[in-house]
SEZA-446408 format. One line per 2 residues: number of its first residue (from 0); their letters; for each residue z, x, y of C-alpha. Coordinates in nm, 3 decimals, always signed. Example, Ala and Ser with C-alpha at 12.3 -4.5 7.8 and 13.67 -1.06 7.14 Angstrom:
# residues 2
0	as	+0.780,+1.230,-0.450 ~ +0.714,+1.367,-0.106
# end
This chain:
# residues 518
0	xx	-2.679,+1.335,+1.311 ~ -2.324,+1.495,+1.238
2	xx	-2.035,+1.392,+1.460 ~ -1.735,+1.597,+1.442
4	xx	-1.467,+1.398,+1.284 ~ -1.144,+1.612,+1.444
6	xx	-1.313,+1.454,+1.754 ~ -1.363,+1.080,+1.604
8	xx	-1.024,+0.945,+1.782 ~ -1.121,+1.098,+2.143
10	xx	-1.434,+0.951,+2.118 ~ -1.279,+0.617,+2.065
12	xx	-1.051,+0.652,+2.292 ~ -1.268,+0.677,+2.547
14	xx	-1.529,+0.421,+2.526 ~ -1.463,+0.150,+2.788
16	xx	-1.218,-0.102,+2.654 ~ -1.470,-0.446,+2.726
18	xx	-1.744,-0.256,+2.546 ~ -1.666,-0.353,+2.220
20	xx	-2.016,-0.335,+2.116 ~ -2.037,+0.016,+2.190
22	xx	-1.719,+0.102,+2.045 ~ -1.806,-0.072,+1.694
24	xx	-2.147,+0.114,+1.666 ~ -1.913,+0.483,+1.687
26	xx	-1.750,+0.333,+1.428 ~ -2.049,+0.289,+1.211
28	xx	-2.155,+0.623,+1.337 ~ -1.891,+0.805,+1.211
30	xx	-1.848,+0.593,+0.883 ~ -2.201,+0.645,+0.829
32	xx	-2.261,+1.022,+0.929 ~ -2.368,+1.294,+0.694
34	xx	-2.036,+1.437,+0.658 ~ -1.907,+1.145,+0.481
36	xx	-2.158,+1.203,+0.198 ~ -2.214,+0.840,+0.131
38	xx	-1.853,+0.735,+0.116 ~ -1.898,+0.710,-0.291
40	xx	-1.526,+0.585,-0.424 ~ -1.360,+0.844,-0.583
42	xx	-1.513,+1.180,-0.347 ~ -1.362,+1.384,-0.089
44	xx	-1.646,+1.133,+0.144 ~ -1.459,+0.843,+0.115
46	xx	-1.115,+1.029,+0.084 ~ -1.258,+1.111,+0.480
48	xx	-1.347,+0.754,+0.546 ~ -1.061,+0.579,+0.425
50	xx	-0.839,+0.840,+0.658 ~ -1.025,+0.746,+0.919
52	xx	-0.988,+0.407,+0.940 ~ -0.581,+0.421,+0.884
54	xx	-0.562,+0.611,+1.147 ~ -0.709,+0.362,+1.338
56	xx	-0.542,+0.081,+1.199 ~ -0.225,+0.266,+1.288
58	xx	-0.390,+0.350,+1.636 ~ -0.424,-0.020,+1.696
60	xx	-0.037,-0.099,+1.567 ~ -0.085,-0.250,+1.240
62	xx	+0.186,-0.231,+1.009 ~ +0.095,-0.053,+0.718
64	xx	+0.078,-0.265,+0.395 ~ -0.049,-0.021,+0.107
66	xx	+0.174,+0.157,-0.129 ~ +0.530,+0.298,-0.023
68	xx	+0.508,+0.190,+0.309 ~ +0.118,+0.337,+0.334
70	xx	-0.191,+0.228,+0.488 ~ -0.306,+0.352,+0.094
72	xx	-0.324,+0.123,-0.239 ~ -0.364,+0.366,-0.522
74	xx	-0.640,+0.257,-0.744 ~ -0.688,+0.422,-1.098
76	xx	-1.059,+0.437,-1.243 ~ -1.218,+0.625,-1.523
78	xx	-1.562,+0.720,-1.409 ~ -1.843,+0.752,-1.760
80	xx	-2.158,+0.966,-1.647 ~ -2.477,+0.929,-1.944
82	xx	-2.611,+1.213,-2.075 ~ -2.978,+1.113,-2.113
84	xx	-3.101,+1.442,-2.303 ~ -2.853,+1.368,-2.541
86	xx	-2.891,+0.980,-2.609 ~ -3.113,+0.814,-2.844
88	xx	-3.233,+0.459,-2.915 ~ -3.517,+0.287,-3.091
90	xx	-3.608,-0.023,-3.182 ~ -3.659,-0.129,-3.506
92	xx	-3.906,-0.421,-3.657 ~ -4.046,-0.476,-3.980
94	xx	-3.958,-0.119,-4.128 ~ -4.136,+0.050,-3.848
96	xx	-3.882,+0.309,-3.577 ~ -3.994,+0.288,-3.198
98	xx	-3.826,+0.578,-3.017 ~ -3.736,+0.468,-2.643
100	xx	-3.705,+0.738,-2.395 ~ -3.372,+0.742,-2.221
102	xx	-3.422,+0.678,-1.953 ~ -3.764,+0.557,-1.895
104	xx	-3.818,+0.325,-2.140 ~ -3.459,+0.181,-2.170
106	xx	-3.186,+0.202,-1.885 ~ -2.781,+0.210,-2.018
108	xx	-2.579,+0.033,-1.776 ~ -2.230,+0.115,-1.723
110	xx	-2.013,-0.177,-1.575 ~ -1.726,-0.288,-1.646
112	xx	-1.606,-0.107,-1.944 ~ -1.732,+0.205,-2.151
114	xx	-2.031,+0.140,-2.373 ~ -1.963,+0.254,-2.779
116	xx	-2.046,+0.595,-2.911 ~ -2.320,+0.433,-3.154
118	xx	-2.488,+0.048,-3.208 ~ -2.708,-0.082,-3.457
120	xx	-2.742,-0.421,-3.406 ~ -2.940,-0.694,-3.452
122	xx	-3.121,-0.859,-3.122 ~ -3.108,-1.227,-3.069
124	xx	-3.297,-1.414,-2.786 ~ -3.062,-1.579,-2.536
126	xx	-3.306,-1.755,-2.300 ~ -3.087,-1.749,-1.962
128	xx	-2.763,-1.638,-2.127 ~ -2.552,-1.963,-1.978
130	xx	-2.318,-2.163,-2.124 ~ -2.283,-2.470,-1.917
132	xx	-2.208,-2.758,-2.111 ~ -2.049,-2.963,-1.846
134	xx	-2.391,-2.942,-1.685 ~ -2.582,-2.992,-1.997
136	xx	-2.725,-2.662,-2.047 ~ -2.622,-2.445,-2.305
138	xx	-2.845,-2.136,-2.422 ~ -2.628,-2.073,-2.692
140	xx	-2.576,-2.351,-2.895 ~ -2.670,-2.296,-3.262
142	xx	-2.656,-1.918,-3.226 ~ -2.462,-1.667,-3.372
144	xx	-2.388,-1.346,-3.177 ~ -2.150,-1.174,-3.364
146	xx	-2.212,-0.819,-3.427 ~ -2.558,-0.879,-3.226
148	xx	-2.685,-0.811,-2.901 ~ -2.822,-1.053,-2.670
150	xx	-3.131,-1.017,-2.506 ~ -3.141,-1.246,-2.217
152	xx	-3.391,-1.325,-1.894 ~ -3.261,-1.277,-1.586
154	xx	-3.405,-1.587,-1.419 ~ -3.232,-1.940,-1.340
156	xx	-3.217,-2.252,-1.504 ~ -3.367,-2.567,-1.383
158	xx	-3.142,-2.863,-1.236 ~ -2.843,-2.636,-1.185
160	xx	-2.613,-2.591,-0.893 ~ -2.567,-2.278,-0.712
162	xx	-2.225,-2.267,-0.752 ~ -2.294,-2.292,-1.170
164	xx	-2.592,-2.074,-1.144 ~ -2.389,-1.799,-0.983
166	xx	-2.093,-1.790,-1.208 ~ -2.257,-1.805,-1.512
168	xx	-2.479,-1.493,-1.412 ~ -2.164,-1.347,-1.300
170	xx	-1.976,-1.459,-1.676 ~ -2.211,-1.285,-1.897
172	xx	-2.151,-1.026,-2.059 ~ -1.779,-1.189,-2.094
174	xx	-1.921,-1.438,-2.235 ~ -2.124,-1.259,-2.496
176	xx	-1.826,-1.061,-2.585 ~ -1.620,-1.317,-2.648
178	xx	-1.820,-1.492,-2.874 ~ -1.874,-1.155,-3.058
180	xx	-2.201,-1.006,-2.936 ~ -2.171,-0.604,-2.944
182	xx	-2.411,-0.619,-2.611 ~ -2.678,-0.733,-2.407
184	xx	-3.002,-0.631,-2.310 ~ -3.192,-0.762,-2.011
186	xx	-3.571,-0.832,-1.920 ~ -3.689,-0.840,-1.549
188	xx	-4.031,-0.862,-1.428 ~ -4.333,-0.629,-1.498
190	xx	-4.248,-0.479,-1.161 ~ -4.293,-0.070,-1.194
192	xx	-4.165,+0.023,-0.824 ~ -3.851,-0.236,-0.924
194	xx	-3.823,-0.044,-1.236 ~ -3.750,+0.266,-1.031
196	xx	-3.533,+0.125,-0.819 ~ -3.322,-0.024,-1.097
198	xx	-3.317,+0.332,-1.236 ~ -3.192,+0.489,-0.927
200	xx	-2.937,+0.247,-0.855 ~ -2.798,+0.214,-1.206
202	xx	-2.874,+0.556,-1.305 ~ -2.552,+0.720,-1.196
204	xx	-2.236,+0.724,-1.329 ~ -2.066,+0.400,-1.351
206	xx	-1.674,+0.307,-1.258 ~ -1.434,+0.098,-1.404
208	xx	-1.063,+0.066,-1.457 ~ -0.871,+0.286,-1.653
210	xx	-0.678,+0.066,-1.796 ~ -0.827,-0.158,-2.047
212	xx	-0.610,-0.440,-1.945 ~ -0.762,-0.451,-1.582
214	xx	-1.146,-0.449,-1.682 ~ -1.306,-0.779,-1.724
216	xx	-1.438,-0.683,-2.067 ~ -1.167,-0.514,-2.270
218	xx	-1.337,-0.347,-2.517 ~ -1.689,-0.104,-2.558
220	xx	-1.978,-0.328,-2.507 ~ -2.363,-0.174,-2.479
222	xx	-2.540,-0.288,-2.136 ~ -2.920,-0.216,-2.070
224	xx	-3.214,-0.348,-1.938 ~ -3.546,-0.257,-2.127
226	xx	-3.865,-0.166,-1.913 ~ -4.088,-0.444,-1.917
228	xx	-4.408,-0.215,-1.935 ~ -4.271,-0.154,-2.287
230	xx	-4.109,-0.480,-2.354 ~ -4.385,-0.693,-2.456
232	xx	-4.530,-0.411,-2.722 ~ -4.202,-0.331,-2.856
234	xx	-4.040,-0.683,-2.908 ~ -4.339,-0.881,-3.008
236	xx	-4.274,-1.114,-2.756 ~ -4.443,-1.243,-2.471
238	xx	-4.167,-1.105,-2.188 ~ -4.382,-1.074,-1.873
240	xx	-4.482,-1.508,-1.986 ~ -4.091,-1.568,-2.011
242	xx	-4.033,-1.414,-1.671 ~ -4.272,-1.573,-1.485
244	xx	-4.152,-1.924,-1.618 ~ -3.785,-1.800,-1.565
246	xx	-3.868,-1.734,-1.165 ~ -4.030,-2.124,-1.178
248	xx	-3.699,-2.235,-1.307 ~ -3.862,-2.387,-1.675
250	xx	-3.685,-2.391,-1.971 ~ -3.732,-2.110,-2.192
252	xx	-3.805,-2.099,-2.541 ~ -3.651,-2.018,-2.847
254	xx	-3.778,-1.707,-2.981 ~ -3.702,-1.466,-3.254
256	xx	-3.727,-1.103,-3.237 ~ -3.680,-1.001,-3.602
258	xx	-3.569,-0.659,-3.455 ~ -3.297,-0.413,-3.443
260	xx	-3.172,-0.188,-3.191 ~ -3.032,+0.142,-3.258
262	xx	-2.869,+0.399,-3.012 ~ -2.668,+0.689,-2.976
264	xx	-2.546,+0.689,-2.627 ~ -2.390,+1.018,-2.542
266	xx	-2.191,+1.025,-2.215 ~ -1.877,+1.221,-2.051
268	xx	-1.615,+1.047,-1.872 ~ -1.323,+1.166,-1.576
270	xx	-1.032,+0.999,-1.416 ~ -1.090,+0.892,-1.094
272	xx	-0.843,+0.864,-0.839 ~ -0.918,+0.630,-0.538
274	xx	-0.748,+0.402,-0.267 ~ -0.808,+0.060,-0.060
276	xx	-0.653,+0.002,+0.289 ~ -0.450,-0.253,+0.389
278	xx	-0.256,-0.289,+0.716 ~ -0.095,-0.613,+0.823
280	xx	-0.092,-0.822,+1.204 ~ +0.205,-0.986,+1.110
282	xx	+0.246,-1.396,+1.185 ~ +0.544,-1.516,+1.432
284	xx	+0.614,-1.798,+1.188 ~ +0.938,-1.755,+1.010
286	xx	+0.842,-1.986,+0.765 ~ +0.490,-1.882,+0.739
288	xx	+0.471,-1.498,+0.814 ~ +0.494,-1.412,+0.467
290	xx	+0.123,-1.582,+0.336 ~ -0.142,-1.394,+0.449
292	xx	-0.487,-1.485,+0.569 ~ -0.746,-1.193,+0.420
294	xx	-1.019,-1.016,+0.609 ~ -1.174,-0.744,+0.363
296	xx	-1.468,-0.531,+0.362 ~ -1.563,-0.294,+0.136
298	xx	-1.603,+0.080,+0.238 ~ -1.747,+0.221,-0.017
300	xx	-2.123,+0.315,-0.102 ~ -2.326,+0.510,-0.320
302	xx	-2.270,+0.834,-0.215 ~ -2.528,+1.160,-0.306
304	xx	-2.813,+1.029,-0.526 ~ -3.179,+1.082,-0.588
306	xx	-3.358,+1.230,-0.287 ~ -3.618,+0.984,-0.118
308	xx	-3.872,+1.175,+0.114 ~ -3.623,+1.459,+0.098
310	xx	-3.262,+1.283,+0.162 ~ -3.028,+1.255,-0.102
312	xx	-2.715,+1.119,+0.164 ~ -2.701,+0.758,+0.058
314	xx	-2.529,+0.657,+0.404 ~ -2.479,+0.307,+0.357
316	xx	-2.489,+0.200,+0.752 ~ -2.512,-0.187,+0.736
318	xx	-2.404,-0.161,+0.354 ~ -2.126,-0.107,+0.461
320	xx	-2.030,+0.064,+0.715 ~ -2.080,-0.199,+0.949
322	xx	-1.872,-0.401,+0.796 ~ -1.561,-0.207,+0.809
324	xx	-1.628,-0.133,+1.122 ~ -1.612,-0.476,+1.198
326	xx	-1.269,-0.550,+1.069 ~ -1.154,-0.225,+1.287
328	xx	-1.305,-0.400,+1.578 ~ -1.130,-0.730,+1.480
330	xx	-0.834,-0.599,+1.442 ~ -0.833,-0.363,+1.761
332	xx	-0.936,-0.713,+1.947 ~ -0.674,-0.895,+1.848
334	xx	-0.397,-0.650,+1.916 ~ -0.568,-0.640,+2.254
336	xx	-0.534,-1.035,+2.298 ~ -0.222,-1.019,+2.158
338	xx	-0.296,-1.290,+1.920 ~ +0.041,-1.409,+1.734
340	xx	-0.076,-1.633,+1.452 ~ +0.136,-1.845,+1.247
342	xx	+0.029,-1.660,+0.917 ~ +0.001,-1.279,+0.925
344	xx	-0.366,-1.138,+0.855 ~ -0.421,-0.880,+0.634
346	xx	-0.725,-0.586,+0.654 ~ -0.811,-0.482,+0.325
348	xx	-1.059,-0.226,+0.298 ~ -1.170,-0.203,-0.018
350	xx	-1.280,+0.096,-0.295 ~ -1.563,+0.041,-0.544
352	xx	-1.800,-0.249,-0.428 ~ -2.100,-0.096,-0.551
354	xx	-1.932,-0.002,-0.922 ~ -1.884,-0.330,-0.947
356	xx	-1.591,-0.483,-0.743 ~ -1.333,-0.283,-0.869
358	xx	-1.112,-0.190,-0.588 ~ -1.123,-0.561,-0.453
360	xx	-1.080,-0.728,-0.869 ~ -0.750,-0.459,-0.847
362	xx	-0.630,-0.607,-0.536 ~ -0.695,-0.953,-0.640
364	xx	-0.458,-0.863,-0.992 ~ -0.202,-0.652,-0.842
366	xx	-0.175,-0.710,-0.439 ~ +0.048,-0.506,-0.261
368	xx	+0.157,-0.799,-0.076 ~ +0.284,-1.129,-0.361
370	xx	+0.008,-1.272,-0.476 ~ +0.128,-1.634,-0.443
372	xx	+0.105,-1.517,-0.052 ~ -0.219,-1.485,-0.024
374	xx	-0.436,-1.833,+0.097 ~ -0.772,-1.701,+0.181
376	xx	-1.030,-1.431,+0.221 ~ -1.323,-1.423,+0.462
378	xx	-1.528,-1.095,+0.302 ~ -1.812,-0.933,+0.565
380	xx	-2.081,-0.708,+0.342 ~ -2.384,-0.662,+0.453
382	xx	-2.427,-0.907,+0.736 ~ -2.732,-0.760,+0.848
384	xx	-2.743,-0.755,+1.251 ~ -3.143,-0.699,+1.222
386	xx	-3.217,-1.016,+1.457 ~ -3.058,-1.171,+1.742
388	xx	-2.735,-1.417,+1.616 ~ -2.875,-1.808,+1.639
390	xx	-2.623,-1.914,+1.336 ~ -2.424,-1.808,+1.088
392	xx	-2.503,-1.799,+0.713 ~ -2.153,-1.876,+0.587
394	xx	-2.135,-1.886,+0.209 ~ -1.906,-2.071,+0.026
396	xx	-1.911,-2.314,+0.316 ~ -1.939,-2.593,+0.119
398	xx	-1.660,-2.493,-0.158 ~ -1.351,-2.554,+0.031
400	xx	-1.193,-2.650,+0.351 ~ -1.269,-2.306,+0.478
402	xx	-1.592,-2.506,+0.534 ~ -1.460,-2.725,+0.812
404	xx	-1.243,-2.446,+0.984 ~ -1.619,-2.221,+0.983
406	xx	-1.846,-2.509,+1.155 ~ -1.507,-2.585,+1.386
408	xx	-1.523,-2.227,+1.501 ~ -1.882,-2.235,+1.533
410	xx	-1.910,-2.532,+1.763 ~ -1.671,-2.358,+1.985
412	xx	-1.896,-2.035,+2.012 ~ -2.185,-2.170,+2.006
414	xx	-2.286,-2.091,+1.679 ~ -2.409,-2.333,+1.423
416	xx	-2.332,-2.276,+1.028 ~ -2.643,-2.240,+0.832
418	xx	-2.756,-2.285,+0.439 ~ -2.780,-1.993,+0.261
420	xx	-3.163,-1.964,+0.254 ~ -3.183,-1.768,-0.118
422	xx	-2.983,-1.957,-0.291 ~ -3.145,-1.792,-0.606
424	xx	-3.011,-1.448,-0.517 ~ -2.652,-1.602,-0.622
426	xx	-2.475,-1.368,-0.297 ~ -2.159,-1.559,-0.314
428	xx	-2.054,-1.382,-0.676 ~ -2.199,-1.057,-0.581
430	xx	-1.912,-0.941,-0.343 ~ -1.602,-0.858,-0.273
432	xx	-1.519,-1.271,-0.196 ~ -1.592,-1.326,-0.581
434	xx	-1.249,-1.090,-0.716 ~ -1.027,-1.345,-0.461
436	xx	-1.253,-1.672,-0.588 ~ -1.190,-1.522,-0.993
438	xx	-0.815,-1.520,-0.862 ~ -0.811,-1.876,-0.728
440	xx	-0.791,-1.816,-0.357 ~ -1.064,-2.023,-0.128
442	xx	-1.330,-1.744,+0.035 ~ -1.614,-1.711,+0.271
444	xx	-1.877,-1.455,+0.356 ~ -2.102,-1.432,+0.629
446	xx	-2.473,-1.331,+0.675 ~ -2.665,-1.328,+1.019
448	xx	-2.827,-1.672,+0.998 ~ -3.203,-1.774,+0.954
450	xx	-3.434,-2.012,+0.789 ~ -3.676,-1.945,+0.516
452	xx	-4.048,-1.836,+0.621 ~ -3.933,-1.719,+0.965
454	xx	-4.010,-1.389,+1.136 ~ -3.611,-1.342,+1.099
456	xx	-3.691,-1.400,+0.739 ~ -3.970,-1.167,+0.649
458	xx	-3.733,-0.891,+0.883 ~ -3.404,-0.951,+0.601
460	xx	-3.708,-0.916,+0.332 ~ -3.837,-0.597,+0.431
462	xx	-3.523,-0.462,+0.455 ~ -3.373,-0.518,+0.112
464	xx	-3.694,-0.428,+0.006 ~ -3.724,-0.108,+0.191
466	xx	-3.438,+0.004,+0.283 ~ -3.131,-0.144,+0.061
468	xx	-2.969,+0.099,-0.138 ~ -3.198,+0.388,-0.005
470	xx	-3.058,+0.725,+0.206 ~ -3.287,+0.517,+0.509
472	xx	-2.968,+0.256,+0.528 ~ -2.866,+0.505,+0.794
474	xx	-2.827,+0.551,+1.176 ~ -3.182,+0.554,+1.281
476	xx	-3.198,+0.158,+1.226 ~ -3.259,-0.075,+1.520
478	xx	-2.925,-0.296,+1.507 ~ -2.843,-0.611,+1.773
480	xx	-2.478,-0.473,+1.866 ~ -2.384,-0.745,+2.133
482	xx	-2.462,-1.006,+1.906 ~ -2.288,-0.819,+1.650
484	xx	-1.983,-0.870,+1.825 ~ -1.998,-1.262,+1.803
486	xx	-2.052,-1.285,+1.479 ~ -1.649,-1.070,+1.430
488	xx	-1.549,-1.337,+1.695 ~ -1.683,-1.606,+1.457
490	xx	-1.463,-1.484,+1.168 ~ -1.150,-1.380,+1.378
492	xx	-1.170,-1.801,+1.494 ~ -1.154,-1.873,+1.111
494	xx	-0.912,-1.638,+1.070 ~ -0.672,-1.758,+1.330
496	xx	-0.748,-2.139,+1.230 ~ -0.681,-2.063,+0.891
498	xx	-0.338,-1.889,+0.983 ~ -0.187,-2.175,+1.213
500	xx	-0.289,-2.418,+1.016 ~ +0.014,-2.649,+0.885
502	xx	-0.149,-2.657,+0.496 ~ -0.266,-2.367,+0.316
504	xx	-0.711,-2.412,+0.258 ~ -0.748,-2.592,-0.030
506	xx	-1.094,-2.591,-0.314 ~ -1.301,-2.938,-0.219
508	xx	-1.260,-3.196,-0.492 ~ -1.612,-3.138,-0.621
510	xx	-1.631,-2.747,-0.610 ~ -1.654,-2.575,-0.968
512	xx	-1.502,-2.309,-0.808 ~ -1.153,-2.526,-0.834
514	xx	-1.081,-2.421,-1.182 ~ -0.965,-2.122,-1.082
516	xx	-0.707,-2.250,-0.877 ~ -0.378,-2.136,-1.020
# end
């Protein structure tokens, strides 16, 4: 379906104010329609998208809170594409050369900073990768990574918290590089079908800032992941017998490869010029008006890709169109109300999710508003309205005092706060909510609820598995849009809590999260 977008603000416009539901789903509709190409950051797509919702924002009476009195916040990336008929690599053990094919039998990454020209490095067995010695768990101890690369299992630990679980996956290839390792190399399961969708996801050109000062590792560093059909032959290690004991949490052994890796990896880079959105509801506080309360979402997705039975628009409906259509529903509700918090709220839509948090980590380091001003950030990404609404998954509910104010505002709708019931898939680093945590400032995100081993359950399964990250994350999708519209009044309760509040939210006492607290 291709909606005109000259005729997006008549068609808003017209939908029956009290039919909010109905209004938010045109929202999606247009974010998500062919004509946005997939709304990659960076493309004339999401050039489209990002007009479109500051005209709304401006529609709705939101002061603008970008750049030079703009709805816009310029943000500068250098996009690196790899040229696979040009790379090599092999791997090298006892004198003998094993070519890999690029990209079949080894995958280059690009995140979060340019990989080098050449390696030849030694590889050296990390177990997990994590460095946790406040929790008594250190994979590194005794090893030397300088000039090596790390080859690591993507798996968790046993006897670990979430909370440490999820930043040290998130801290790794910092980690490495600060402690010298040239890169890292990482082994998943014998999985073929995951293989290829690792490949189409992380096949594409990869973002990051253009200056070397923003990206969180400053310097060329080599990321891959090895296919595991080859990984066991090539490394002389049991790797499908390491991943099955890293997804039963055991302890891994030591193990030594006695290997080099060598690559060429040949690639051509642009400058990218992209933008997040940020409008302000201002508070009626003198003394408070100038902190703000954030509600970001990020617009962004993955643009024109592979073709799956003949589509190649990646439209990104629920990931994440949805969400930003939320926030334009939030907002447009409250101007409605009239709601005058204390505290103004701020809408940030935000660039770059999917190459790896980069418009909301640029935010985070150089807001547009002071960044002393800014107390919290409830984040909506991929929420997932695929069931009715019974609860609310609401994670990072037990980090701060953002806790309380979420089960308050639940008990007042009706709508209980619930575990997160994959703890193991570490979603609280894996969003935008992570840049704001990294930058001290107590977050939330929210998730339909549900319970493990529940229909609702094997429904959120089927769909990551089927459909996330695939052109089918489009319109055609069965979505529950009243209850949609409970879950926004869930976080616009937070929201206003949060902004009359007397105290600013605070990091709970026992929170490892509370180191970042400037």
């Amino acid at each position: 379906m291709r909606i005109a977008l000259l005729l997006a603000p008549l068609l808003i416009a017209a939908a029956p104010a009290a039919d909010r539901a109905d209004s938010w789903w045109r929202h999606v509709q247009i974010l998500a329609d062919d004509a946005m190409e997939g709304r990659e950051a960076g493309t004339d797509g999401h050039r489209r998208a990002s007009d479109y919702v500051a005209a709304r924002l401006a529609e709705y009476g939101l002061e603008p809170a970008g750049d030079d009195g703009t709805y816009f916040q310029a943000v500068t990336l250098e996009e690196r594409t790899i040229q696979a008929a040009r790379s090599r690599a092999a791997l090298v053990r006892e004198h003998r050369t094993a070519p890999l094919a690029v990209p079949g039998d080894i995958l280059f990454r690009l995140a979060a900073t340019p990989p080098p020209e050449r390696v030849d490095a030694e590889l050296v067995f990390v177990g997990y990768g994590f460095h946790l010695p406040e929790a008594g768990h250190d994979d590194l101890a005794g090893l030397d990574l300088r000039g090596r690369i790390a080859v690591f299992v993507d798996g968790e630990p046993p006897n670990l918290s979430g909370a440490l679980k999820s930043h040290a996956r998130a801290e790794r290839g910092r980690l490495f590089a600060s402690r010298g390792a040239v890169g890292m190399i990482q082994l998943s399961a014998p999985d073929e079908a995951a293989w290829r969708r690792l490949a189409a996801t992380y096949g594409g050109p990869g973002m990051y800032p253009a200056e070397p000062a923003m990206r969180r590792i400053g310097t060329p560093f080599f990321q891959a992941y090895l296919n595991p059909s080859v990984a066991d032959r090539l490394l002389g290690a049991p790797v499908a017998a390491l991943v099955e004991r890293a997804r039963r949490g055991e302890t891994l052994p030591r193990i030594d490869f006695s290997g080099r890796l060598t690559a060429t990896i040949a690639s051509d880079s642009r400058p990218v010029a992209t933008r997040n959105v940020v409008a302000r509801l201002p508070g009626r506080d003198r003394r408070l008006r100038g902190e703000h309360v954030l509600l970001t979402a990020h617009l962004d997705h993955l643009g024109i890709g592979a073709p799956v039975n003949g589509d190649r628009i990646y439209n990104g409906a629920l990931d994440n169109a949805a969400g930003s259509a939320a926030l334009l529903d939030i907002a447009q509700e409250l101007r409605r109300t009239r709601a005058r918090p204390r505290r103004s709220l701020l809408f940030v839509f935000v660039t770059g999710e999917e190459k790896g948090l980069v418009g909301s980590r640029w935010f985070a380091q150089r807001p547009s508003v002071p960044r002393a001003s800014i107390v919290a950030d409830l984040n909506y990404d991929m929420a997932l309205p695929l069931f009715p609404l019974t609860g609310v998954t609401v994670l990072g509910a037990d980090e701060s005092s953002l806790g309380a104010d979420a089960r308050a505002a639940g008990a007042s709708l009706g709508l209980p706060v619930m575990p997160d019931p994959f703890p193991e898939r570490d979603s609280f680093i894996r969003s935008d909510q992570y840049a704001f945590i990294e930058a001290g400032i107590p977050a939330l995100a929210f998730k339909f609820g549900f319970r493990p081993g529940t229909p609702e359950a094997e429904t959120e399964r089927a769909w990551r598995a089927n459909i996330y990250h695939s052109p089918q994350d489009d319109l055609s999708q069965t979505v529950f849009r009243q209850d949609e519209i409970r879950l926004h009044d869930f976080m616009a309760a937070i929201a206003l809590r949060v902004a009359d509040a007397p105290a600013r939210p605070r990091w709970n006492g026992d929170s490892f999260f509370r180191r970042f607290a400037r």
